[in-house]
C-alpha positions as CSV (number, residue, x, y, z in Angstrom):
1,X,14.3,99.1,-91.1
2,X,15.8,98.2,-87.8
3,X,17.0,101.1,-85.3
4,X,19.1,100.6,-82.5
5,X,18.7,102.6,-79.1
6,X,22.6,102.7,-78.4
7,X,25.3,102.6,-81.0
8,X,27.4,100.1,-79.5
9,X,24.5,97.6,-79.9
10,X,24.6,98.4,-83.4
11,X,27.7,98.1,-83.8
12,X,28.0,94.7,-81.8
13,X,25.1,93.8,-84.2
14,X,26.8,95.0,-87.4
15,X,30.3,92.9,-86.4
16,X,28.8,89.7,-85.7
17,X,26.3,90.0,-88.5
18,X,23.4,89.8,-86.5
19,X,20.0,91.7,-85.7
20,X,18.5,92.8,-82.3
21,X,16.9,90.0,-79.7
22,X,13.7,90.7,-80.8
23,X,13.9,90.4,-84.3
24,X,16.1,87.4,-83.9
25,X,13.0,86.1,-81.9
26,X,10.6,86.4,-84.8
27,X,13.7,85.5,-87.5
28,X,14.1,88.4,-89.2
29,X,16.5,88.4,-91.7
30,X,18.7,91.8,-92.4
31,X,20.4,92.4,-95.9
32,X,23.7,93.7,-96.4
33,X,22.5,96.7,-98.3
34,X,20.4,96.9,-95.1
35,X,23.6,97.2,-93.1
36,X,25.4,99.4,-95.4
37,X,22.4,101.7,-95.3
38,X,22.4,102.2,-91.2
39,X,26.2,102.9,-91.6
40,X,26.0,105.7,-93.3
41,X,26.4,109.0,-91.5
42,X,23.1,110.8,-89.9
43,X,22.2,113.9,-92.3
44,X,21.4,117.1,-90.4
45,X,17.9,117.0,-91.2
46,X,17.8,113.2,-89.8
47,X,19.5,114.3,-86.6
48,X,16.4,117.2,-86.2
49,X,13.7,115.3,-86.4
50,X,15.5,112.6,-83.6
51,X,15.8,115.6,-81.8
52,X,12.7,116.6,-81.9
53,X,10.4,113.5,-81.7
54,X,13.2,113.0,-78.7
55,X,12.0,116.2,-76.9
56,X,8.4,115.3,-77.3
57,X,8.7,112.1,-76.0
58,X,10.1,113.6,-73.3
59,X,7.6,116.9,-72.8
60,X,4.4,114.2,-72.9
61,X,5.8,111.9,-70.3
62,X,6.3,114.8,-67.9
63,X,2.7,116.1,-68.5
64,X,1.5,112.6,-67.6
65,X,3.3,112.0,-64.8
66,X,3.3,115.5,-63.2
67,X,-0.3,116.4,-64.9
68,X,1.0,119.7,-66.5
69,X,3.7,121.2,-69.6
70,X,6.6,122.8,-68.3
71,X,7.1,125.1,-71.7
């Protein structure tokens, strides 16, 4: 499955029928079910877990850089 940090990108992507840089470095091919599939709307359990793994990215990279959990 490919993921996309920004939307536009995928959209840019999903217009010119195209993939990312770095899987058009190793020659990765995408499907159009593929395509179809990343269209379709988020669902609200989707969204959650983006959220969270979002805000624990987020929570270790302050404990690493400022050596402590600000919760």
């Amino acid at each position: 499955m490919l993921t996309y940090s920004r939307k536009d990108s995928f959209d840019r992507a999903v217009g010119n029928n195209s993939v990312c840089k770095s899987c058009a470095q190793t020659d990765r091919k995408v499907t159009l079910e593929t395509i179809e599939k990343m269209r379709q709307p988020k669902t609200i359990q989707h969204k959650k877990k983006i959220s969270k793994s979002i805000k624990t990215w987020w929570v270790d990279k302050k404990e690493k850089e400022y050596g402590f959990d600000s919760q």
